[in-house]
N, C-alpha and C positions, 0 to 999 in steps of 0.2 A: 486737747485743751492745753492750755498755756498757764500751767502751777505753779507757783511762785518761783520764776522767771525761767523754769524749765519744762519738761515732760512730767505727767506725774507720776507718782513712782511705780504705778503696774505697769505702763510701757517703757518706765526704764528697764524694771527685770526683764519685759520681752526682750528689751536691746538686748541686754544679758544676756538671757538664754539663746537667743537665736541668732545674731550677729557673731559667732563662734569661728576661729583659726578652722580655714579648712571648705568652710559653708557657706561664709559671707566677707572672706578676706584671706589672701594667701601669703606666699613669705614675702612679697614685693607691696607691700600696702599701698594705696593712691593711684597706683601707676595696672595694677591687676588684680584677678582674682576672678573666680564663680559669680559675682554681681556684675563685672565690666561689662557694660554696651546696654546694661540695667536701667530704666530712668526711674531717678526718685523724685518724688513731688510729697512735698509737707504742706502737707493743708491743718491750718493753724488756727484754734479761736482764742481770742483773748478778752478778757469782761472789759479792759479801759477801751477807751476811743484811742484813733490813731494818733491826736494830739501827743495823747499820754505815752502814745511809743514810737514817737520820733526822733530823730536825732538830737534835740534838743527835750525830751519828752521827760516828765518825771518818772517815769518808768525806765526810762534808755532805751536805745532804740534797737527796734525790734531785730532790724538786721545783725548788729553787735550780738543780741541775744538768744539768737537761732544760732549762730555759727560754730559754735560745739557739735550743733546736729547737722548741719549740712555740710560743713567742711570739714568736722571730725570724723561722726558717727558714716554719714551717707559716701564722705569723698575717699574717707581712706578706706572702704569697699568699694571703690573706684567705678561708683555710678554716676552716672550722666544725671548729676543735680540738675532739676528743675528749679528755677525761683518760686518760692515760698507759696503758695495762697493761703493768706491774711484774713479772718473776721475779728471786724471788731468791735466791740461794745455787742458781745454775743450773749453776754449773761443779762441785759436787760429785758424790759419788759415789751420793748417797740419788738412787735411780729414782724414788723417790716423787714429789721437789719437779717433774720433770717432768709425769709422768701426771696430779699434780693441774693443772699450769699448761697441759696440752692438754685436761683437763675446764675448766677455769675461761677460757678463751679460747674454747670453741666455748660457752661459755653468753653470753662477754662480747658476742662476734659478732652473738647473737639481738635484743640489743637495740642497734646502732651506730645503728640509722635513727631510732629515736625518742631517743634519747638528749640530754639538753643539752649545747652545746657549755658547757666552760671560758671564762673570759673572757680574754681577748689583746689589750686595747686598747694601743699603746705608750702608755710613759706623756708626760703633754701638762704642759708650764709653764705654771705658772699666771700 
């Protein structure tokens, strides 16, 4: 889930604990380590509708708002980031937005291995 505009905080201490020098990132960050050739995929729910987390969204958009975790957390353990999958308006009461997001996540599933990853280079001065 998507907690006031991050993870909430029992998977951030996962991050913490388990994301550790050594385990999940070596002395080259970004570029190596024990997760390279790794894919991550962040399967994401959030209560607003997409509206509310678009670029133009009162919430900001979602992309901006994940990118601590995919191009922080997931890239500088130098995994093969997947693009995000998104639910939204998941805390509502419509059954539907779920049963469409467990058909649209077991289709999304079929393809992780061929998939291209997103790009996550930090960014370099020029």
């Amino acid at each position: 889930p998507f907690w006031w505009f991050s993870p909430p905080a029992q998977l951030k201490g996962w991050f913490d604990r388990v994301f550790a020098n050594g385990i999940a990132y070596g002395s080259n960050p970004y570029d190596d380590g024990p997760l390279r050739g790794k894919r991550a995929l962040a399967v994401v729910t959030a209560g607003g509708d997409a509206a509310m987390y678009g670029p133009e969204g009162r919430s900001g958009d979602m992309r901006a708002l994940l990118n601590p975790l995919l191009h922080g957390t997931f890239g500088y353990c130098a995994f093969d980031v997947l693009d995000p999958f998104i639910v939204y308006a998941a805390d509502g009461e419509d059954a539907g937005v779920r049963e469409r997001a467990l058909v649209d996540i077991a289709a999304r599933l079929q393809t992780v291995a061929t998939e291209a990853p997103i790009r996550t280079e930090p960014l370099r001065s020029s």
